[in-house]
C-alpha positions in Angstrom: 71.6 240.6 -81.1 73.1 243.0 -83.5 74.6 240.0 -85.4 71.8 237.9 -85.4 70.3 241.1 -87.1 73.1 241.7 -89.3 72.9 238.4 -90.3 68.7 238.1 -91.0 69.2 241.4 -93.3 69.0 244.4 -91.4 69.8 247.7 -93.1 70.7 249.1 -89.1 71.1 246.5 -86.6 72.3 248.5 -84.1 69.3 250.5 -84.0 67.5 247.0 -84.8 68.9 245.7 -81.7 67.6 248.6 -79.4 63.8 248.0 -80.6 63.9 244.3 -80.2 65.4 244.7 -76.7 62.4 247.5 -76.1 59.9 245.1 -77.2 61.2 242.5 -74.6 61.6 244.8 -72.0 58.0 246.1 -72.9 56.5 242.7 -73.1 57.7 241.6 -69.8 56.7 244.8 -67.8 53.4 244.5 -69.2 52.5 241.0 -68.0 54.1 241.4 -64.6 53.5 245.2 -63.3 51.5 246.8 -66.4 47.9 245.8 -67.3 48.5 244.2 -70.6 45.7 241.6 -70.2 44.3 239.1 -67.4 46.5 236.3 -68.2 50.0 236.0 -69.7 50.5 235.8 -73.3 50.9 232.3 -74.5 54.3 231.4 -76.3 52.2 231.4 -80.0 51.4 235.2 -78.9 54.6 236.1 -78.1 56.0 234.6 -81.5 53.3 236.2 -83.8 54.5 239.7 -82.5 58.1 239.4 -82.3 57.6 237.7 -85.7 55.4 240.7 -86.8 58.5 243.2 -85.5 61.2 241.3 -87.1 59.0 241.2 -90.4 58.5 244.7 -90.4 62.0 245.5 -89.9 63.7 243.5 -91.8 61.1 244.3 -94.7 59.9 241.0 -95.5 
């Protein structure tokens, strides 16, 4: 992960790394024990927010 992030831009991809890992770990705990919504987030949700992290980020 860090070099994927490394690579993309980042100006900290160690500290990069740890939020998109949090957002994973956050996004599966919410559909399967959390109350994130009725039903789970299709595969076009799940892209437009990682896409939104990574954009945010990386400063783009």
């Amino acid at each position: 992960m860090i070099a994927l992030l490394t690579a993309a831009g980042s100006t900290d991809p160690e500290r990069h790394a740890q939020n998109v890992i949090a957002w994973c770990d956050g996004a599966m705990f919410s559909c399967t024990a959390g109350q994130y919504q009725a039903s789970v987030p299709t595969r076009d949700a799940l892209r437009t927010s990682c896409t939104e992290l990574l954009v945010g980020m990386l400063n783009r």
